[in-house]
C-alpha positions in Angstrom: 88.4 107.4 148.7 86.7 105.8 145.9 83.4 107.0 144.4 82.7 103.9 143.0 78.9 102.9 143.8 77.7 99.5 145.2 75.9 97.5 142.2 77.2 99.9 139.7 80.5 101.3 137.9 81.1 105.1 138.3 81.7 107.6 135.1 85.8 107.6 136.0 85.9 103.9 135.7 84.2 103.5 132.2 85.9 106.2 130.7 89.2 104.2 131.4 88.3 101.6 130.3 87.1 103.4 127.3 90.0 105.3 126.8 92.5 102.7 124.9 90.2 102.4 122.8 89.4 106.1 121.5 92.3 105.8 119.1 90.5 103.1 116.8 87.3 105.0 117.2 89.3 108.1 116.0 91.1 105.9 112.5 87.8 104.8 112.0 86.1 108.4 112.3 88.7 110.3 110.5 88.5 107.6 107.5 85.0 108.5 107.5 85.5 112.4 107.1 88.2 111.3 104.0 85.5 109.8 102.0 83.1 112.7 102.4 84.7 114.5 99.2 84.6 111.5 97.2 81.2 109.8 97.9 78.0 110.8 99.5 77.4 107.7 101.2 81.0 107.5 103.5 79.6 105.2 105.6 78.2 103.3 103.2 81.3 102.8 101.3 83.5 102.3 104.9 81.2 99.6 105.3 81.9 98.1 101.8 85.7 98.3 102.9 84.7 96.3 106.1 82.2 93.6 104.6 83.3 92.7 101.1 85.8 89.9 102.2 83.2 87.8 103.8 80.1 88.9 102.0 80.8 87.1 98.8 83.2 83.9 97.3 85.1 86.0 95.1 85.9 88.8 98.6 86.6 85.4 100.4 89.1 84.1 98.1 90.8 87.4 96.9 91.3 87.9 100.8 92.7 84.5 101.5 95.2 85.3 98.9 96.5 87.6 99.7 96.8 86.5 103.2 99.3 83.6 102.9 102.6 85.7 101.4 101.5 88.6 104.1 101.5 85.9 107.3 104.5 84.2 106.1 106.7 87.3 106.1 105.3 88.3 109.8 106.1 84.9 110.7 109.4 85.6 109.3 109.4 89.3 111.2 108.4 87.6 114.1 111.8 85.1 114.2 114.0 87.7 113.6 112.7 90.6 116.0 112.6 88.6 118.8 115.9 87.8 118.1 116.8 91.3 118.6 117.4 91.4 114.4 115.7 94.1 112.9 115.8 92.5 109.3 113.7 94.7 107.0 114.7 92.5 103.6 111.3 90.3 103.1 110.6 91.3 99.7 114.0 89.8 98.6 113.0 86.4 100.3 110.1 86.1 99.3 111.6 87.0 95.6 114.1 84.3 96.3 111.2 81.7 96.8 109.3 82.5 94.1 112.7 82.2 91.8 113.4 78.9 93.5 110.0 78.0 92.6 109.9 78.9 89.1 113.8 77.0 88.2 112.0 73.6 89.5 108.8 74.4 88.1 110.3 74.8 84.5 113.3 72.8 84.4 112.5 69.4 87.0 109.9 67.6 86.2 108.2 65.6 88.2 104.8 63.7 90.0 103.2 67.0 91.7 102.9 64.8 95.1 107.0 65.3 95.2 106.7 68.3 93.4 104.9 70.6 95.9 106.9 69.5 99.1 110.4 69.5 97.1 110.0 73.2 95.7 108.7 74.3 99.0 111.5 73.4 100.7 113.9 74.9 97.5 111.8 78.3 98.1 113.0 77.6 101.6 116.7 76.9 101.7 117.4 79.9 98.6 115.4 82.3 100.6 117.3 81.4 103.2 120.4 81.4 102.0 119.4 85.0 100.7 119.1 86.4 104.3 122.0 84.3 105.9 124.8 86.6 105.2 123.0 89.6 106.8 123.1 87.6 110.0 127.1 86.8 109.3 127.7 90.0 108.7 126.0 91.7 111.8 127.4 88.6 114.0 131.3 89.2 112.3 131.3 92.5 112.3 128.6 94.4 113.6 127.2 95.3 110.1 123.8 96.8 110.4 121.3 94.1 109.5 118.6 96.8 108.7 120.6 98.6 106.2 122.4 95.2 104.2 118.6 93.7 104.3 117.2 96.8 102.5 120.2 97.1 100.1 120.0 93.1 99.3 116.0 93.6 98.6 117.6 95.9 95.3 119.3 93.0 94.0 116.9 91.0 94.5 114.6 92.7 92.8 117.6 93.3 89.8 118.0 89.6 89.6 114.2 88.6 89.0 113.8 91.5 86.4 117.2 89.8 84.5 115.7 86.3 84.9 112.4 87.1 83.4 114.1 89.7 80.6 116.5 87.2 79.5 117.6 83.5 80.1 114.0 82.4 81.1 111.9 84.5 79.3 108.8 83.2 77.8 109.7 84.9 74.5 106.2 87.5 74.8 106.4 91.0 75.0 106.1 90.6 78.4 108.8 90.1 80.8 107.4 86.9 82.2 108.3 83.2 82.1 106.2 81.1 80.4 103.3 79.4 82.1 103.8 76.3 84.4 102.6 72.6 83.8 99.4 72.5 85.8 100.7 69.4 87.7 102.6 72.0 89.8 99.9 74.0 90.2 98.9 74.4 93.8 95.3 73.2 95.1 92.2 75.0 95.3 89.9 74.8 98.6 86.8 73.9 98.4 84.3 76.3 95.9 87.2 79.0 96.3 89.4 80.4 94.0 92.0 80.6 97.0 94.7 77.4 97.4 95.9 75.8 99.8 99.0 77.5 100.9 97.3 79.5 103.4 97.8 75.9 105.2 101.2 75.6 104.9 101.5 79.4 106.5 99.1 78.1 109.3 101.5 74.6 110.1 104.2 77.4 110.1 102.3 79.5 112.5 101.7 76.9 114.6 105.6 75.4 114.4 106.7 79.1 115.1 105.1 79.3 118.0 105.9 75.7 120.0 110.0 76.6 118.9 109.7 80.0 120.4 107.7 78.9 123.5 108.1 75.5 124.2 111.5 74.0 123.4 115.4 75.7 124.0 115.9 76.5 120.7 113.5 79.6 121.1 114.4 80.4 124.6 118.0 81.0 123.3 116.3 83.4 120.6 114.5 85.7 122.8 117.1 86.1 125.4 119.3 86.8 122.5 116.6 89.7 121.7 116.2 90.8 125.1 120.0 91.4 126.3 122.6 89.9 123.6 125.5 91.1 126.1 123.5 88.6 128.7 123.0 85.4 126.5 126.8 85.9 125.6 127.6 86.0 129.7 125.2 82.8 130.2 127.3 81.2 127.5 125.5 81.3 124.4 126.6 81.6 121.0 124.7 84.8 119.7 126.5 84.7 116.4 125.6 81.1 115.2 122.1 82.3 116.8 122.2 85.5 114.3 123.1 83.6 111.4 120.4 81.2 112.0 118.0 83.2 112.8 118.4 85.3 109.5 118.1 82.1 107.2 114.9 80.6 109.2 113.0 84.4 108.9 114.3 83.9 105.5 112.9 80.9 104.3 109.9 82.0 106.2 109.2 84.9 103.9 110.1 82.6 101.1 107.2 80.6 101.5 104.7 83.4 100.7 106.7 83.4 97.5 106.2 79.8 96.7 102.7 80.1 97.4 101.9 83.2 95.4 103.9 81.4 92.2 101.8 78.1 92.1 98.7 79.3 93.4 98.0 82.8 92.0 100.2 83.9 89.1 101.5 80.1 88.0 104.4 81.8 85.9 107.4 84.6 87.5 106.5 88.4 86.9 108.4 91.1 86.7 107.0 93.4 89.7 105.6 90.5 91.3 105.7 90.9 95.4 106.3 94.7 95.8 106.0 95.8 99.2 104.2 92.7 100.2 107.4 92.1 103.4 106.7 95.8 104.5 103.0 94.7 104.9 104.2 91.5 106.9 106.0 93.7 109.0 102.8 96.0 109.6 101.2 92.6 110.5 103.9 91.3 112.7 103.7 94.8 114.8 100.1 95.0 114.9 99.6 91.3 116.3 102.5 92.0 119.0 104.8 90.1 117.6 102.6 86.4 118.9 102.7 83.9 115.9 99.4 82.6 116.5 97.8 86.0 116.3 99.1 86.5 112.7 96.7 84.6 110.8 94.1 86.3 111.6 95.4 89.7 111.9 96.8 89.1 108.7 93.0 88.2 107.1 92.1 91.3 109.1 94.5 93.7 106.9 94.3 91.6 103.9 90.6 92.1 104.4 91.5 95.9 103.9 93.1 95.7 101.2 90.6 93.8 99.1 87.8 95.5 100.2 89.5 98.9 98.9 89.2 97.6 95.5 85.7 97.1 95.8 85.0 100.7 97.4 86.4 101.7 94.6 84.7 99.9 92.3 81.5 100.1 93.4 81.9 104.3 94.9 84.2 105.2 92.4 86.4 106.2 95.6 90.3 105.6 95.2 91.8 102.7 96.6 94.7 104.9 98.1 92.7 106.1 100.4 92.8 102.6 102.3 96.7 103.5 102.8 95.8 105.9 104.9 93.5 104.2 107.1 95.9 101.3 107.3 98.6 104.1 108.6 96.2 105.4 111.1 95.2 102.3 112.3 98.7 101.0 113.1 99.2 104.1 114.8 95.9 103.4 116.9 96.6 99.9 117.5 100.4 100.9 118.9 99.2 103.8 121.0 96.3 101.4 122.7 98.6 99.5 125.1 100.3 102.9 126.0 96.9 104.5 127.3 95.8 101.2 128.4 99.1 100.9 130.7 98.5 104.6 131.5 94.4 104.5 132.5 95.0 100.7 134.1 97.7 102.3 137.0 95.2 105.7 137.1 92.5 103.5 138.1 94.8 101.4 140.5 95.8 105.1 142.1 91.7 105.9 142.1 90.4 102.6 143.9 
């Protein structure tokens, strides 16, 4: 028998409902406690962390940023996980755009209102055409798409470094290319420093979501992820699903280096993009794996990121420690629906 009350809710009842959420309270708390040795205010600078995106223009901008390469390699995680591919090789994509990118920035010229659609979709089809053979290989012969992604992510990384050393190389000290024409150059929004790629990632977003839910295309991907042996029983070709599926997440990731290229650094970098497809993938997880959800999630983490720099500029606290709390909160955030699922059928048992 229930000891629920009339009118009210019993002890037992709020603490399950409270309970899936103790693991954010205890990230939260325990990045608290790691900023005691380094400043005297820790919640003061937590909070810095936490508002600096949206208190001022330049938090606003950094944050939208960095938000548009981040959400278009979880969009790309997004495609390929469902699809039952574990594909771990964004940062080579997204290299691949940005390459793409730079060749018809420098070398085809032309009016920036065919410029910006014709190099996105170049970022698109290399980037592409990067991850494609991963998904041949796993659908031919059963090659492991998360080790071939992480090797091809090395030569990705090679081939920039060569590029901006070498053939394309602005002829500085540093291995960069040289600037590009501003007509390529990538719109700001309005009184921000940010551009407008975070569009594009949000027409993406959007796209993603409507193939994956709403036409036949995206119901043959995620019965491919949920039983591959199934979809091959109800008559579908997994492989050409594989392959396609690689070169779409692909392009995806590609975007983000499009974007970063004409709207941030406007010339290829060595270095440029590290890590930044192991964040999407932090994204992708911690927005369970739902397109429309990454956008903001992503502004979420990116928010994180940026407001690190200015904890440590303004606490003199180091930035790394933000690792750390983005660690412990993906932890939190995974172990929520498990004590949610756990508390919800306890308080079925209890009524």
């Amino acid at each position: 028998m229930s000891n629920h009350k009339p009118g009210g809710v019993d002890k037992g009842t709020l603490w399950r409902r409270f309970m899936p959420f103790l693991p954010l309270v205890g990230a939260v708390a325990v990045c608290i406690v790691i900023l005691l040795p380094f400043s005297r205010q820790p919640v003061q600078a937590f909070m810095d962390i936490c508002l600096y995106p949206l208190a001022s223009r330049a938090g606003l901008s950094a944050t939208l940023i960095r938000v548009t390469p981040i959400a278009a390699c979880a969009l790309g995680t997004i495609v390929a996980w469902k699809s039952g591919l574990y594909y771990l090789g964004f940062d080579g994509c997204y290299l691949a755009g940005a390459l793409a990118t730079t060749l018809m920035a420098l070398f085809c010229p032309m009016p920036a209102w065919a410029f910006l659609p014709l190099s996105l979709m170049a970022a698109f089809a290399l980037a592409g055409l990067w991850a494609l053979p991963v998904g041949w290989l796993r659908a031919r012969f059963g090659g492991s798409e998360v080790l071939t992604s992480l090797m091809l992510n090395y030569v990705a990384v090679l081939i920039v470094q060569y590029t901006v050393t070498g053939p394309i190389r602005a002829g500085q000290d540093l291995p960069e290319t040289r600037l590009f024409p501003a007509t390529t150059w990538l719109p700001r929004l309005p009184g921000l420093h940010a551009h407008w790629g975070i569009a594009v990632v949000a027409a993406c977003a959007v796209a993603v979501a409507v193939v994956l839910y709403r036409l036949n295309a995206g119901y043959f991907m995620r019965m491919t992820g949920l039983n591959m042996r199934a979809a091959r029983h109800a008559g579908m070709n997994v492989g050409a699903i594989m392959v396609t599926v690689c070169a779409v997440a692909g392009g995806l990731a590609g975007m983000g280096g499009w974007a970063d290229t004409l709207g941030l650094q406007h010339r290829l970098i060595d270095g440029v993009g590290v890590g930044i497809g192991f964040h999407g993938i932090v994204v992708a997880i911690l927005c369970a794996m739902e397109p429309l959800a990454v956008l903001p999630v992503a502004f979420v983490y990116a928010g994180l990121m940026v407001g690190a720099q200015a904890m440590q500029r303004d606490f003199q606290v180091p930035a790394a420690i933000i690792n750390i709390f983005e660690s412990l909160l993906v932890l939190a955030v995974m172990a929520m629906p498990i004590l949610k699922q756990r508390y919800g059928a306890g308080a079925k048992d209890h009524a």
